[in-house]
C-alpha positions in Angstrom: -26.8 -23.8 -18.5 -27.5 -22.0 -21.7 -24.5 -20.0 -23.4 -25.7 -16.9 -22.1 -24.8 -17.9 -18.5 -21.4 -19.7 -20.2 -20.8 -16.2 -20.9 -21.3 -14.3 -18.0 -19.6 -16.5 -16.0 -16.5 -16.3 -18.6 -17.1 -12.8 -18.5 -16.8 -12.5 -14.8 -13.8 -15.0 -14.4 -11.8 -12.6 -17.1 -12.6 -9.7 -14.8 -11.3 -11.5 -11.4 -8.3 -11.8 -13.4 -8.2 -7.8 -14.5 -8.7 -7.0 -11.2 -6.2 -9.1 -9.5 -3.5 -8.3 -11.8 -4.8 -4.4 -11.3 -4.3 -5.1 -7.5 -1.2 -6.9 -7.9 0.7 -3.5 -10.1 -0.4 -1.3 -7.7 0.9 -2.8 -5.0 4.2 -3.3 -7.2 3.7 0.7 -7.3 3.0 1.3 -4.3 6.4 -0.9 -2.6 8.7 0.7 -5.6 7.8 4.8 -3.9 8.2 3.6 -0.4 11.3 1.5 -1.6 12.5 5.2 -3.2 11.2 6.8 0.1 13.7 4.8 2.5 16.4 5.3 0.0 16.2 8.8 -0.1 16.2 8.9 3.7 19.0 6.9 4.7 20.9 8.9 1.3 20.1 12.0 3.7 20.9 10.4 7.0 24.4 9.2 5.4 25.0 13.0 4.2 24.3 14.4 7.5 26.8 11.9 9.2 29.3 12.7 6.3 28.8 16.7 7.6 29.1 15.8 11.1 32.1 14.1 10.7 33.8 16.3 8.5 32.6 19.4 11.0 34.0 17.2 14.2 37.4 16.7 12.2 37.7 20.3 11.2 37.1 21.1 14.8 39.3 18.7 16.4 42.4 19.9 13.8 41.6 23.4 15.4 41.7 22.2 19.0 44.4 20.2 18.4 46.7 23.0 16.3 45.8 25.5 19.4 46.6 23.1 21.9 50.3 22.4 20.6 50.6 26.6 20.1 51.6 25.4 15.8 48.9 27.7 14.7 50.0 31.0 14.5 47.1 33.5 15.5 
């Protein structure tokens, strides 16, 4: 093997290693937006429960204050 081959075979060992670590950030990337994704939704899922719950206990005061006639109205 002469050193021209040494160096194309150095040459293609260094770009194995470019493109793993290439392969390796983007699917770092790729896992930190779908890791942001699910975050955000189950942010929005717990605000719509939050809403719920505070529209059900709103409601139920109102039942509740009519039912025992202390609401005047």
């Amino acid at each position: 093997m002469d050193s021209k081959e040494k160096h194309i075979r150095e040459n293609e060992h260094v770009d194995a290693d470019m493109i793993a670590d290439s392969l390796r950030a983007q699917g770092k990337n790729r896992k930190r937006e779908s890791t942001r994704k699910i975050n955000r939704l189950w942010l929005w899922l717990g605000v719509l429960i939050l809403v719920a719950i505070l529209l059900y206990w709103i409601f139920s005061i109102g039942l509740i204050g009519d039912a025992t006639g202390s609401f005047n109205g």
